[in-house]
N, C-alpha and C positions, 0 to 999 in steps of 0.2 A: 461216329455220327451215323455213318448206314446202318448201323443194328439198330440205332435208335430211329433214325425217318423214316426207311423203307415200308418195316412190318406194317405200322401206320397207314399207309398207303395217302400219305401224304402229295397233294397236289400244287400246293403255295406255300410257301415258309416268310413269316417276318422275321426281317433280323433284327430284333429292337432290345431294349434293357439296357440300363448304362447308357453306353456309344459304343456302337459296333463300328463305328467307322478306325479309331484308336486299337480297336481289335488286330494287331501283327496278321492273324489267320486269315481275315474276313476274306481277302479276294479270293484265296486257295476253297474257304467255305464257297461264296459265290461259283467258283470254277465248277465244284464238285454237286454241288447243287443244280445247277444248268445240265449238265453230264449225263442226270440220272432224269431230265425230263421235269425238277418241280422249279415252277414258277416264283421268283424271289425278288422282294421288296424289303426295300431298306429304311427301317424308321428310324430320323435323326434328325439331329439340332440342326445339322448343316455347319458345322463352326469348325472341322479339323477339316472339311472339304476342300480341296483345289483341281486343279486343270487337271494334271496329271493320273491324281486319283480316282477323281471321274469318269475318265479316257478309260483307264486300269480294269474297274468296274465293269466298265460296259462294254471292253472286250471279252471280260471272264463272265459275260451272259447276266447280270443285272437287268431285270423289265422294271424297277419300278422304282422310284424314293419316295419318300413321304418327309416331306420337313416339317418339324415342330416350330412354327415361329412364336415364340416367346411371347414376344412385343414388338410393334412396332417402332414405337418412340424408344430411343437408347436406354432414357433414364429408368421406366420401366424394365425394359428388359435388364439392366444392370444391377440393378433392385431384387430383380429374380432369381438371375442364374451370375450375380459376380462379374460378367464380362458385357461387354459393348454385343448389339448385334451387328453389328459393320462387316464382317465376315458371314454371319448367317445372310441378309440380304443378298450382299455381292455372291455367294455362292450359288444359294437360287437362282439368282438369272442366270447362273453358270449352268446348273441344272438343265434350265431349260432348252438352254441351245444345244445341249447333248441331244442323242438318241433314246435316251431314257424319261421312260412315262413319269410323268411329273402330278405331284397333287400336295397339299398343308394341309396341316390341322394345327390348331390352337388351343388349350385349358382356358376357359371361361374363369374366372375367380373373382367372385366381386369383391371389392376394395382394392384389388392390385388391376387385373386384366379384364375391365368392363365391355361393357357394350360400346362405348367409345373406341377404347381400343380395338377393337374388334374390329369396329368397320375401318378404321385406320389399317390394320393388315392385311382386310378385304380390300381396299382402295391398292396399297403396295402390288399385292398380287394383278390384282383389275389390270395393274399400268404393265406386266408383263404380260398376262394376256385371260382374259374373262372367264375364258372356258378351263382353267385349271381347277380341277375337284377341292374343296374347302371340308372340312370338319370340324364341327367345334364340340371341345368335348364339357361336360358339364365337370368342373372339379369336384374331385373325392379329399376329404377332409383323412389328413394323416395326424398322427399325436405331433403334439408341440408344433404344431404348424394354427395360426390364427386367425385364420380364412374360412369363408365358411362354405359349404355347398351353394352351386345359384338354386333356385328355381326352375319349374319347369315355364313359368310365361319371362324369367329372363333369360332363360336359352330360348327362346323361343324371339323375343325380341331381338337376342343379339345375331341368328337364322334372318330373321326380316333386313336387318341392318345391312349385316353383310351381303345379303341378296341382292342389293340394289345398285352393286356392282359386280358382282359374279351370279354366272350363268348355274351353276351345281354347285350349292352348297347343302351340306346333312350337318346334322348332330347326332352326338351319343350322350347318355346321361346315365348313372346307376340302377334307377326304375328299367332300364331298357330290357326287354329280355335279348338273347345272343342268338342268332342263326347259324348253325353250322354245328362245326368241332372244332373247339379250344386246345391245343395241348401245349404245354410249355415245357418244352424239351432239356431247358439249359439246365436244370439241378442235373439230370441225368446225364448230361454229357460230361458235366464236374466231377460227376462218381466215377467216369470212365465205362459206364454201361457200353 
């Protein structure tokens, strides 16, 4: 992993793909990433989260999570991703009593995860506390998947919806262009670079 961050001169790493939290390594990654100075956030469903591992995290130097909430309403989310979010919820507020910088995003998808929804996970969030960073991303259409991209005025309405219970909300959408440097480290770390 240092042959491959350092040269970089990397100053924030997301740990996201998959669930890094199911990751055996991930705290040892976190420890070792804190060590060398870069700033790390964890993008996850929140569903393998508890007390413990939390606690684990955020002594081995973790600044950040980012929870993907699915869905608010179960059947939604169960629809989605196979499981109940009853776990993701209860973990979020776990989250947030930690010492760790807390924020959500959400996949926009019209027919599954509306602008209804939407302000339903804006409201969950609101009730833990207004000021938590929001994103809603605009879904990207994969094969065999039969959903289709929102728009840009229904990302746009569901930014408004959600707004009127949180204080920071953004979106991202495909058109967007990127600020910064992108690099996606994990094929290389696979090869043992």
């Amino acid at each position: 992993m240092q042959k491959v961050i350092e040269p970089l001169g990397v100053r924030r790493v997301v740990l996201g793909g998959g669930e890094p939290t199911i990751d055996e390594e991930i705290v040892d990654i976190v420890r070792w990433l804190n060590s060398v100075g870069v700033r790390t956030i964890l993008l996850t469903n929140g569903y393998a989260l508890d007390k413990d591992r939390v606690g684990e995290l955020e002594a081995n130097g973790l600044d950040e999570v980012c929870v993907s909430i699915k869905a608010f309403t179960d059947t939604i989310h169960a629809k989605y991703t196979g499981k109940s979010n009853e776990n993701v919820l209860k973990n979020f507020k776990l989250l947030y009593k930690s010492g760790v910088q807390l924020r959500a995003e959400s996949v926009l998808i019209p027919g599954l995860v509306g602008t209804v929804e939407i302000k339903s996970i804006a409201r969950f969030i609101a009730s833990v506390d207004s000021t938590i960073p929001y994103r809603i991303d605009g879904y990207t259409p994969v094969p065999e998947a039969s959903w289709r991209q929102p728009s840009k005025e229904e990302i746009s309405k569901a930014v408004r919806a959600a707004g009127k219970y949180l204080e920071n909300v953004s979106c991202i959408y495909s058109e967007m262009e990127l600020r910064g440097n992108v690099y996606n480290v994990y094929p290389l770390l696979q090869k043992g670079h």
